[in-house]
N, C-alpha and C positions, 0 to 999 in steps of 0.2 A: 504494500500500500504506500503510496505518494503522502508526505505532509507537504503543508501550508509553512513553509518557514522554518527556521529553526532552532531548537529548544533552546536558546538563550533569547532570541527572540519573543516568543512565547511560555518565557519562566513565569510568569505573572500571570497567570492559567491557573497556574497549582494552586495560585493562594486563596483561594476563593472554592466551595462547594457552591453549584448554583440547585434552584428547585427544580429547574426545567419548561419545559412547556408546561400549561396551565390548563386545566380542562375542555377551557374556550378554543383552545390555540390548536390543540390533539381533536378535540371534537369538530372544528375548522375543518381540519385533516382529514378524517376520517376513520380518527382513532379514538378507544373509547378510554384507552389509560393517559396520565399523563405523568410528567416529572422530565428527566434529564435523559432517561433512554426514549423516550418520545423524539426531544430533541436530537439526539446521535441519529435516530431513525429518520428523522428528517433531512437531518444533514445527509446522512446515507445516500439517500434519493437525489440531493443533487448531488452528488461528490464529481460524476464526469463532468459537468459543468463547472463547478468551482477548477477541478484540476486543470482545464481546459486553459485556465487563467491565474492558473497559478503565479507566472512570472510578473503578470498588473499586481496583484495582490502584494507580494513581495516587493516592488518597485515603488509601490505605494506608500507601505510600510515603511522604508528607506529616508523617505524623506520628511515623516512626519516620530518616527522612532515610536509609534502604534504596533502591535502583534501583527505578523500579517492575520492569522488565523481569525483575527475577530473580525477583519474587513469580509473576509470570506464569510463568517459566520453571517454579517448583517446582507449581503447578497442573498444568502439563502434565504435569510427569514423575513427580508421586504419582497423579492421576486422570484424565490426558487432560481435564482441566478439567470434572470429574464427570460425564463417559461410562462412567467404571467403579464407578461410585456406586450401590450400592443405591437401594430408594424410600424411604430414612429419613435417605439420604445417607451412610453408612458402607460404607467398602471393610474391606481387610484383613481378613478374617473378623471383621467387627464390631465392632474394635479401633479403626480410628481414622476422624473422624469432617471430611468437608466436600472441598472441591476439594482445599485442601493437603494432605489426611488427618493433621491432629489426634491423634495418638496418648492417649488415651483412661486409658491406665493411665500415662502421663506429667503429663499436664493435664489440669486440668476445662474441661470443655467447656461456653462459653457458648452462650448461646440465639442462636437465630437461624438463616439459611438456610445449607444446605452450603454456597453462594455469596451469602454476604451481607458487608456490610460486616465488620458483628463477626466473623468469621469470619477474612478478609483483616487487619483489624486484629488478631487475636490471633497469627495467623499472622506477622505483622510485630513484631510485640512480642517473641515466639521466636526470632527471630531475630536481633533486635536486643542481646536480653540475652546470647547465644550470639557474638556479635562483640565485646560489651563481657568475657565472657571470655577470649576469644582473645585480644583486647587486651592482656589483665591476664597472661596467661600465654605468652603468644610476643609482647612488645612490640617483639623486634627483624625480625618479619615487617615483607613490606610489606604495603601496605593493602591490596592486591588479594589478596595470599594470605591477611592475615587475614578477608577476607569471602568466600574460600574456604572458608577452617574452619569459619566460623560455618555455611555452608552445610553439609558436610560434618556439621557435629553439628547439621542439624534432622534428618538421618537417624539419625545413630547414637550422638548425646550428645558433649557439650563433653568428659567426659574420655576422649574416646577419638581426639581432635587431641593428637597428640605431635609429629609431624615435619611438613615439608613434604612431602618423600619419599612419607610415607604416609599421606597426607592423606585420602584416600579410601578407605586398607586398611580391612576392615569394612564399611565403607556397601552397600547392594545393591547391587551385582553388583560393585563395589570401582570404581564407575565416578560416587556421584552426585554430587558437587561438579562436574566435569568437563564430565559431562551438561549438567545445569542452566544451568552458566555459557554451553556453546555456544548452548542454546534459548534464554537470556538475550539473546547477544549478535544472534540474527534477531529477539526482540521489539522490541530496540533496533534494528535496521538497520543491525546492525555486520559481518552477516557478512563472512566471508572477510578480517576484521582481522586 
């Protein structure tokens, strides 16, 4: 099996148990359990797509010093790594735009393919600036739970991390940090950490 990057890269995986997928999120799916092997399952499903791009991911990651694993992970869990992409490359009723789905009425959206570098690069930028909040505003989190929140606010915005607690209250299905990070940790070949 191919990883997402490499384990030094992705040390910051370990530190963290996540819950998983959430009932909403499996039952979305069309599964009737949920938790963390939901999410390996899902990420399973895409893996030939994720691996397909493996090299944007890691490229990505490069320059914002993010996992790659977790850009893959968020590909997965906003488009199945653009399975659920229209032909213009927009999901969400035409709101957000590329594999990570780019939210549209948040950012401008650079040129390029729904799976193109720029794309993964702005994706990583978002995220980046969303951790250097977190930073600034929960500086006595640890690392692993502040790139939790940054995750959690590419779904639902930086001001809406207040707690650890409820780190993912709000996010769709109250489950994406969670998600993410378990799909994370099988890009990385962490599971079952």
């Amino acid at each position: 099996m191919i990883f997402i990057g490499t384990a030094q890269q992705n040390d910051i995986l370990k530190n963290y148990t996540p819950t998983g997928a959430s009932n909403q999120t499996s039952s979305a799916e069309g599964i009737s359990a949920h938790g963390p092997h939901v999410s390996t399952l899902l990420a399973e499903r895409d893996y030939n797509r994720i691996i397909a791009l493996k090299h944007l991911f890691e490229a990505a990651s490069a320059i914002s010093a993010l996992p790659p694993a977790v850009l893959a992970a968020i590909a997965s869990r906003e488009s199945h790594c653009g399975l659920l992409l229209d032909k213009k490359g927009y999901g969400d009723n035409g709101n957000a735009y590329g594999i990570c789905q780019i939210d549209k009425r948040a950012y401008p959206i650079h040129t390029g393919a729904p799976d193109s570098q720029c794309h993964l690069n702005q994706v990583a930028t978002i995220l980046f600036s969303n951790l250097n909040y977190i930073r600034q505003h929960h500086p006595n989190w640890s690392e692993a739970i502040q790139l939790q929140g940054a995750i959690a606010a590419y779904n639902v915005g930086c001001g809406n991390i207040k707690t650890v607690e409820g780190i993912d209250i709000g996010t769709t299905h109250n489950d994406y940090s969670n998600d993410v990070w378990a799909r994370a940790q099988y890009y990385a070949g962490l599971c079952g950490v």
